[in-house]
C-alpha positions as MATLAB code, in Angstrom:
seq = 'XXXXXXXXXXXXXXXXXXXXXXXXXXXXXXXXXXXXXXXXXXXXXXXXXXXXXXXXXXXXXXXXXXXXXXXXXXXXXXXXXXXXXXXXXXXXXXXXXXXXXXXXXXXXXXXXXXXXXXXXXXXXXXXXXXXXXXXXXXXXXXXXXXXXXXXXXXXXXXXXXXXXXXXXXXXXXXXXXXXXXXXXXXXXXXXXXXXXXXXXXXXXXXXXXXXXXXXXXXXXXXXXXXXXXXXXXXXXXXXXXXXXXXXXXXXXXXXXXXXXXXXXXXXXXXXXXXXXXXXXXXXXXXXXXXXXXXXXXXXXXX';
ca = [
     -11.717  -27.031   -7.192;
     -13.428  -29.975   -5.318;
     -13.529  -31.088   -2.136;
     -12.554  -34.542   -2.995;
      -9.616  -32.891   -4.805;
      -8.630  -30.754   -1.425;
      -8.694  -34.093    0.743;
      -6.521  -36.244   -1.596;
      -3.514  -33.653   -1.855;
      -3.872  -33.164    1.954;
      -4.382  -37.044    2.701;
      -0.706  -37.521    0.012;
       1.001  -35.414    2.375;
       0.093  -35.787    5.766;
       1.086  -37.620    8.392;
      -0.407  -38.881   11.770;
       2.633  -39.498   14.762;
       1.744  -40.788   17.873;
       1.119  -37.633   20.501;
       4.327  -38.105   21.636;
       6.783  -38.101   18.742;
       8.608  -35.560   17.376;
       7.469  -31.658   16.847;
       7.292  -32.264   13.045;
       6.314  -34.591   10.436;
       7.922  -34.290    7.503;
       6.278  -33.723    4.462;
       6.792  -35.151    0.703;
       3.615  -33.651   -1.027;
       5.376  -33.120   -4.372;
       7.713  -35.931   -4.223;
       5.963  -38.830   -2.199;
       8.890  -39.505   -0.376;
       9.235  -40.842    3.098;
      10.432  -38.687    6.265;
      14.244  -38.736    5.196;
      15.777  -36.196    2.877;
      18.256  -37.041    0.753;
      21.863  -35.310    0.109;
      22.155  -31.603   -1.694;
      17.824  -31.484   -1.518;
      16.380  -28.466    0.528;
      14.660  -28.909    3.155;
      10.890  -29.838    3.032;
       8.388  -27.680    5.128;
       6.858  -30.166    8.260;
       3.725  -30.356    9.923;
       3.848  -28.781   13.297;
       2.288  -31.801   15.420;
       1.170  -30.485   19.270;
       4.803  -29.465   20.800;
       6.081  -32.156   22.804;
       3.063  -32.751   25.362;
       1.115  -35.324   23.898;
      -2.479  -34.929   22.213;
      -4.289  -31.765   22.178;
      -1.783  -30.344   24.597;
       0.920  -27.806   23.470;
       4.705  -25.978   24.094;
       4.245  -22.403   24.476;
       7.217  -21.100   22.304;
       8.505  -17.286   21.512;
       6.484  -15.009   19.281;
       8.793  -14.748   15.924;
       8.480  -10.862   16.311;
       8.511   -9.551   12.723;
      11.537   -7.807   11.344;
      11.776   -5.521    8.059;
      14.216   -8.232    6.824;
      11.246  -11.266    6.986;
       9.625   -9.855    4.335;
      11.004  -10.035    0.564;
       7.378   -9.738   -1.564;
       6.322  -13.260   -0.580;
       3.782  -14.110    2.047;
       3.795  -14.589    5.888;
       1.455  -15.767    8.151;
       1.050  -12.409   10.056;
      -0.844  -12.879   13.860;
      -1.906  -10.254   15.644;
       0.190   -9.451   19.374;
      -2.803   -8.087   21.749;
      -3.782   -7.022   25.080;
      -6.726   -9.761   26.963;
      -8.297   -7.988   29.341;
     -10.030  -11.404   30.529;
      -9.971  -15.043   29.961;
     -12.030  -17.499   28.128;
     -12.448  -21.174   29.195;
     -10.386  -23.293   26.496;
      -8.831  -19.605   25.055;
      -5.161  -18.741   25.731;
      -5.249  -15.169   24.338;
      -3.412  -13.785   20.737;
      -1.138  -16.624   21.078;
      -4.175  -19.175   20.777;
      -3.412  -22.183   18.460;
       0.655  -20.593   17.951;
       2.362  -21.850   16.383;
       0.739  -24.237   14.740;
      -1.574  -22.751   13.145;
       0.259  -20.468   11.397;
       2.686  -23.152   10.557;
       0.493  -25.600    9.094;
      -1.444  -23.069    7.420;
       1.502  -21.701    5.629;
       2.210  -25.418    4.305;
      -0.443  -26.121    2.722;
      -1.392  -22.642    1.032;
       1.878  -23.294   -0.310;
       0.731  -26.889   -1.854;
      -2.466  -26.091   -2.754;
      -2.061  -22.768   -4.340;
       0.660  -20.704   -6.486;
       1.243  -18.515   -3.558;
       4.849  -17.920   -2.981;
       5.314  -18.534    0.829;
       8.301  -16.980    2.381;
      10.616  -20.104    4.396;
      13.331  -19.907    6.673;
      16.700  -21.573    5.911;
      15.360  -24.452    7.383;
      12.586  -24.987    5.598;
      10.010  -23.896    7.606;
       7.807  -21.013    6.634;
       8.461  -17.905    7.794;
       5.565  -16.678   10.299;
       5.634  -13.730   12.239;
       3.480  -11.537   15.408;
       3.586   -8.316   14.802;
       1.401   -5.614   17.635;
      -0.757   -3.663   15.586;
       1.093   -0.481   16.289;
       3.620   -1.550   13.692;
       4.264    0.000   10.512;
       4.910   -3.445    9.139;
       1.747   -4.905    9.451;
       1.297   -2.689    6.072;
       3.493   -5.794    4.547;
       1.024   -8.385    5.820;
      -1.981   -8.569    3.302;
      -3.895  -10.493    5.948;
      -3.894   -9.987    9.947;
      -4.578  -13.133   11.865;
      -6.507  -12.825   15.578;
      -7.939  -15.785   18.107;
      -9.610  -15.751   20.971;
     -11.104  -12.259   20.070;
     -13.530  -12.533   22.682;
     -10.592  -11.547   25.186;
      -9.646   -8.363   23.153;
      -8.823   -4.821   24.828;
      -7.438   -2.373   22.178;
      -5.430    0.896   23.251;
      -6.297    4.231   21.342;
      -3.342    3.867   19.480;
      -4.098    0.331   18.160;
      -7.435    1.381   16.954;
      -5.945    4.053   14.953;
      -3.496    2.207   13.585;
      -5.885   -1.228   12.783;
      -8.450    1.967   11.444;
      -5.874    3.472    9.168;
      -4.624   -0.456    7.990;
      -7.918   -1.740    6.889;
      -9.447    1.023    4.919;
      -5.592    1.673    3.454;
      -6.423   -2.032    1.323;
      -5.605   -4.694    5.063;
      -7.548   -6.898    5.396;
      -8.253   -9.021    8.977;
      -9.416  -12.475    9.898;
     -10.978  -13.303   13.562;
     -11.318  -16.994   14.094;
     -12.187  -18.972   17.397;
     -14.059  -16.646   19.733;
     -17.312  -18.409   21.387;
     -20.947  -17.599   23.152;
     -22.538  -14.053   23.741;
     -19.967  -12.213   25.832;
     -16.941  -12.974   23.800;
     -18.918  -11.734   20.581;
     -20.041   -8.440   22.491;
     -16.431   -7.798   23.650;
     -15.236   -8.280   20.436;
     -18.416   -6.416   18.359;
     -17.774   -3.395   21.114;
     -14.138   -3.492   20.228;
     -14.077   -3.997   16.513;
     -16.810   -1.142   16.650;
     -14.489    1.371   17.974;
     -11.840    0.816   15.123;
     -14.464    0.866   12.825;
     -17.872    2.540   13.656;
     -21.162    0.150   13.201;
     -23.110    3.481   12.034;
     -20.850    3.625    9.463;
     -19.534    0.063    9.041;
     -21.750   -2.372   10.081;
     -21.216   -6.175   10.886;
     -23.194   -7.751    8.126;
     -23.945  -12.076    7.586;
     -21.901  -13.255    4.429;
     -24.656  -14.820    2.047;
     -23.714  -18.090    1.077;
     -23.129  -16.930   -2.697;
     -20.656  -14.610   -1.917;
     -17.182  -14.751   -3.787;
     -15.561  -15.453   -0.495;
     -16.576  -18.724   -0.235;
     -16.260  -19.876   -3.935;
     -12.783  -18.341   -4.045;
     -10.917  -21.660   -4.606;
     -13.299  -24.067   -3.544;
     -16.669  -23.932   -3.451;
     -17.930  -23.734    0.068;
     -21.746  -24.588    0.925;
     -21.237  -23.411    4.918;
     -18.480  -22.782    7.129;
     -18.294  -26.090    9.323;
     -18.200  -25.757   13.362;
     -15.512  -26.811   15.198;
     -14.686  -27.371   17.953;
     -10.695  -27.910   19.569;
      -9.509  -31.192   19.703;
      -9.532  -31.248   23.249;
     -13.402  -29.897   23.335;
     -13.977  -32.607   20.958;
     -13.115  -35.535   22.233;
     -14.045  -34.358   25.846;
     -17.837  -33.742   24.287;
     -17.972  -37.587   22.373;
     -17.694  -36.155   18.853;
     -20.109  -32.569   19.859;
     -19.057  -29.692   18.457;
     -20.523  -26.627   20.420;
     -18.217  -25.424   22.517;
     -20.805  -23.248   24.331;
     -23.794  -25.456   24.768;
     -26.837  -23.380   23.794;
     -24.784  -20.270   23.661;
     -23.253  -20.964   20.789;
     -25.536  -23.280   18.805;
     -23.926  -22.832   15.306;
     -21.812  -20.366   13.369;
     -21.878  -16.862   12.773;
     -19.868  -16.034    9.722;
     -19.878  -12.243    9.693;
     -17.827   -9.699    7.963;
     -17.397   -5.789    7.543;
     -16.867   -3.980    4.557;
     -14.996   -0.633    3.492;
     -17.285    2.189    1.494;
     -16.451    0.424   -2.233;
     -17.907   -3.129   -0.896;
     -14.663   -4.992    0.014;
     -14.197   -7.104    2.994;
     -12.113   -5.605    5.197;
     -13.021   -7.819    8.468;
     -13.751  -11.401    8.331;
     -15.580  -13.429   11.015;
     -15.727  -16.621   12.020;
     -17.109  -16.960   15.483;
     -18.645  -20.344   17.510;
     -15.785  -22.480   15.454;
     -12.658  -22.807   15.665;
     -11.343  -23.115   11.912;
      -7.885  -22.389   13.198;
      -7.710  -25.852   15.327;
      -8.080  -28.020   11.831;
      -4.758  -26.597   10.923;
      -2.904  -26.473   14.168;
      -4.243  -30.409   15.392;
      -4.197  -32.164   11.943;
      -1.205  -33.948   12.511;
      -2.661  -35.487   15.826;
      -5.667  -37.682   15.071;
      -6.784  -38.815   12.207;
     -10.570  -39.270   12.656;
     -10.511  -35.325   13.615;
      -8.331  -34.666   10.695;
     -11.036  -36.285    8.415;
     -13.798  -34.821    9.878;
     -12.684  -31.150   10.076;
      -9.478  -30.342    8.325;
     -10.501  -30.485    4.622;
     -12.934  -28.111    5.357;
     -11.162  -25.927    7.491;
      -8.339  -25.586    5.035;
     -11.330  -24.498    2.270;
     -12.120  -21.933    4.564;
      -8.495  -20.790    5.507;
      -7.569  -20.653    1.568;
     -10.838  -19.065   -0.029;
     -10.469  -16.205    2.567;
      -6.616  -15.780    2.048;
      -6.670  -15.672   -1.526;
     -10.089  -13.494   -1.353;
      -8.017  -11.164    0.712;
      -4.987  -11.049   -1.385;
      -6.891  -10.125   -4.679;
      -9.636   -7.910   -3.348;
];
């Protein structure tokens, strides 16, 4: 499918508030409504647009813990709960980009794809945090983790993220920046899954990852919204530390992704801030979304 195909269904349905209006914008994809909803319909998933603290800011809100009764054979958003043992300047730990993210992202995999994503009785889809020492994350075919950089896994959650991913899991990493957070997170990653054995290899640009949906020449950088405008329109969070994108990836024994990387961007912050400004929606969301949907659906039939 084309890009120019991706931004017209995303341009039909979204919508760009003010920073300070309401949590959600409704959405009328499929019916090209307006923002009411008429008598005996059911409700219409919304755009989760920056809490209630204006642009780029956000409203910390609960972790919707997963439960054995969320999941029913369709798909959730499943993020990763996990220990920081540090902080990174613009990162806010596993709950980076929550809930928007996994919101947003669950809206539109749902309107640009046949996948069957589970909603809540009001509407909204039905995205969950699970800690990796869960036997449920075995119902997630995709783990979702930020901020990486930060990450300090206990014995038992590298046993139980080991047994996951070469049992058919699959994870994606997004938003992690510069040289220490990718050392923290290589050192990490490397003691679930041993670089002698399973190394951290580049994803060529031909690989069936990128041309899952649509075809995608390079995965963009980008930077938060906040980093954005703060930098004039830059996009390198990092400076010369992180002067473009590293799109890495480790494989079980048979050849299949089993860890996807996406580190010096932020792909997650297209989703999360595309209600908010429209110039940063044009500029970044289309592509993020490509990104987001190739490696879901790569995962979920791999």
């Amino acid at each position: 499918m084309s890009y120019r195909r991706l931004l017209t269904a995303l341009l039909t349905a979204v919508v760009i508030p003010v920073a300070t209006a309401a949590v959600y914008a409704q959405l009328s994809l499929s019916q090209g409504q307006g923002q009411g909803q008429g008598q005996g319909q059911e409700p219409r998933p919304r755009i989760w647009v920056g809490g209630d603290r204006g642009f780029g800011r956000v409203r910390r809100e609960p972790a919707n813990w997963a439960d054995r009764a969320n999941f029913t054979g369709q798909y959730n958003f499943c993020r990763v709960f996990y220990s920081s043992d540090r902080g990174e300047n613009g990162g806010m730990g596993w709950w980076t980009d929550y809930p928007g993210a996994d919101n947003n992202f669950s809206v539109r995999l749902g309107e640009l794809t046949y996948v069957n994503v589970k909603m809540k009785p009001d509407g909204q889809p039905d995205h969950l945090v699970l800690r990796l020492t869960d036997p449920l994350i075995y119902r997630c075919p995709v783990l979702h983790m930020e901020d990486v950089g930060t990450v300090r896994f206990s014995d038992e959650e590298v046993v139980s993220l080991r047994d996951y991913l070469l049992k058919g899991g699959f994870l994606y990493v997004d938003d992690f920046w510069g040289t220490l957070a990718w050392e923290q997170w290589a050192s990490e990653i490397g003691r679930v899954l041993p670089p002698h054995k399973y190394p951290i290899i580049d994803i060529p640009r031909d690989h069936a990852i990128l041309h899952t949906l649509y075809d995608v020449k390079e995965v963009p950088q980008v930077p938060s919204i906040n980093r954005w405008y703060n930098m004039g329109g830059g996009t390198s969070e990092r400076g010369d530390d992180s002067p473009y994108v590293n799109f890495r990836a480790i494989q079980d024994e048979q050849g299949r992704l089993v860890v996807v990387m996406t580190h010096n961007t932020d792909i997650s912050d297209t989703w999360e801030r595309e209600g908010e400004n429209k110039e940063y929606f044009d500029r970044f969301s289309p592509d993020g979304y490509a990104v987001g949907v190739n490696i879901t659906l790569y995962a979920m039939t791999h």
